[in-house]
C-alpha positions as CSV (number, residue, x, y, z in Angstrom):
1,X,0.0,0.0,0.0
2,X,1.3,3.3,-0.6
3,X,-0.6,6.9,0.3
4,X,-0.4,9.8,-1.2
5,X,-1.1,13.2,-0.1
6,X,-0.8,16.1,-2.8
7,X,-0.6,19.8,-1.0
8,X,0.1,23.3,-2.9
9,X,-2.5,23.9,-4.9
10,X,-4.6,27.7,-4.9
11,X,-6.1,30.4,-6.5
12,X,-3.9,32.2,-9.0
13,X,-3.9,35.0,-12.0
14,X,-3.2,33.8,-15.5
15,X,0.3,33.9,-15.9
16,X,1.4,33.1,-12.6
17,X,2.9,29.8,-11.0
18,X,2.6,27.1,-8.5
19,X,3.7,24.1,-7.2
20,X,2.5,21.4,-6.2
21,X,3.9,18.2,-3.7
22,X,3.0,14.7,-3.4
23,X,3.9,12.8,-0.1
24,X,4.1,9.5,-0.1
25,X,4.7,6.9,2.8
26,X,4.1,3.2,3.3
27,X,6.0,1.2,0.3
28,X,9.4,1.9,-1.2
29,X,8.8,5.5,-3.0
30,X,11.3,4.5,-5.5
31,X,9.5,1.1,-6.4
32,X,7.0,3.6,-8.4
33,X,6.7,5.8,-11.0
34,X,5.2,8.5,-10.4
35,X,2.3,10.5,-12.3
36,X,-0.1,13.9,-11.7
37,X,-3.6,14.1,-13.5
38,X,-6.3,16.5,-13.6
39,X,-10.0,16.5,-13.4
40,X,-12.6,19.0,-14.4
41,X,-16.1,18.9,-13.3
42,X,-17.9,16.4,-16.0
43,X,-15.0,15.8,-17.6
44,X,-12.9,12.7,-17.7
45,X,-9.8,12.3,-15.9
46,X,-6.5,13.5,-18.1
47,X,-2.9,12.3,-17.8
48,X,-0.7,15.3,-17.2
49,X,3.2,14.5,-16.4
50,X,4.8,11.6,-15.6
51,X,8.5,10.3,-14.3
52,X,10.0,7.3,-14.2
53,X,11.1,5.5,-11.0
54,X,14.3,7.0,-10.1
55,X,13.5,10.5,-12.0
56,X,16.6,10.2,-13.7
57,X,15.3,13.0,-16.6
58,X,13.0,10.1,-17.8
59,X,9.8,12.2,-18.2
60,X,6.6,12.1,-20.3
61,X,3.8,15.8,-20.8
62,X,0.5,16.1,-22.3
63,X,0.6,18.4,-25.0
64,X,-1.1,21.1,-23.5
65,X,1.5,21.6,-20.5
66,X,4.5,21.0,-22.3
67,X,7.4,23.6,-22.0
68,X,5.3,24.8,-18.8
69,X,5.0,22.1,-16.5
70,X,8.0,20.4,-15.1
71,X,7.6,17.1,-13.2
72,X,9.8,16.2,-10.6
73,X,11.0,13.9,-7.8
74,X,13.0,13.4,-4.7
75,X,13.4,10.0,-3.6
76,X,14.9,11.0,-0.5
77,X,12.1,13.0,0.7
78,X,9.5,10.7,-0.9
79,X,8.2,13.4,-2.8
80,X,6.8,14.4,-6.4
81,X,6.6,17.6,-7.3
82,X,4.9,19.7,-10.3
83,X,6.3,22.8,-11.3
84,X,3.6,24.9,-13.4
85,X,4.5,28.3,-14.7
86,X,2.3,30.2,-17.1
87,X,-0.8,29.0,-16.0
88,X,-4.0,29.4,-18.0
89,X,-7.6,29.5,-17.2
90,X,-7.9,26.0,-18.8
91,X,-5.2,24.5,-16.3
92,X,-8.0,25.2,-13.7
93,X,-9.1,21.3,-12.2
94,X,-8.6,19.0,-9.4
95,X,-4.9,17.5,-9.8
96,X,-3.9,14.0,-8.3
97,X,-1.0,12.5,-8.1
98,X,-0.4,8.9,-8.4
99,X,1.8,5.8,-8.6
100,X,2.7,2.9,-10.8
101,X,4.2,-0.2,-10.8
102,X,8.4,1.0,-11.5
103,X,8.2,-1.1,-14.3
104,X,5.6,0.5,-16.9
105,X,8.6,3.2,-16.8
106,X,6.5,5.8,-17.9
107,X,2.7,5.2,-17.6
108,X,0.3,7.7,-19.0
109,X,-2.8,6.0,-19.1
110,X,-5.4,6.2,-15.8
111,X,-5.2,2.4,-15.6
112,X,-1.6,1.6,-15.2
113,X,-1.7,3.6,-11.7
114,X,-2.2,1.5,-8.6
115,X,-3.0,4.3,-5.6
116,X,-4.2,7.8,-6.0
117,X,-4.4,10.4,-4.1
118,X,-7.2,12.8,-2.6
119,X,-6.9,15.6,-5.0
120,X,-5.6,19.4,-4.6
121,X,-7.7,22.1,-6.4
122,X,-5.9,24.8,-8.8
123,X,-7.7,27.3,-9.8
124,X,-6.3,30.1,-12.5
125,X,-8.7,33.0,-12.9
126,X,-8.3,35.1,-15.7
């Protein structure tokens, strides 16, 4: 079992940044890679960034965040971070983070993740 608790996330202008941090605890951090998602209100649940287990610069981006969002993580600190800068309106949703078997390397689909957790609302106002 492995929890995850995601922290950071606020109200902020278009244009401005935040970050976000996933603690984990229970199972080996580095056992898992690790992913964020998003979720709108009735819409589905979208793959955002993802790292592979040791975050060795092995690192996958939706489209729409690329070149803005930076993924991230500190095995020492058990820890997954996402940078965001140059937020948009559209970036506004509840983000999870999540983790997957170490072995998928770099899983972007909602299926290959085994725990999840609660959610952390961003919200970019325009």
């Amino acid at each position: 079992q492995v929890q995850l608790v995601e922290s950071g996330g606020g109200l902020v202008q278009a244009g401005g940044s935040l970050r976000l941090s996933c603690a984990a605890s229970g199972r080996t951090f580095s056992s898992y890679a690790m992913g964020w998602f998003r979720q709108d209100p009735g819409k589905e649940r979208e793959f955002v960034a993802a790292c592979n287990w040791n975050g060795g610069g092995a690192t996958s981006y939706a489209d729409s965040v690329k070149g803005r969002f930076t993924i991230s993580r500190d095995n020492g600190k058990n820890t997954v971070y996402l940078q965001m800068i140059s937020l948009k309106p559209e970036d506004t949703a509840v983000y999870y983070c999540a983790a997957a078997p170490a072995s998928l390397w770099l899983p972007t689909r909602r299926y290959e993740y085994d725990y999840w957790g609660q959610g952390t609302q961003v919200t970019v106002s325009s």
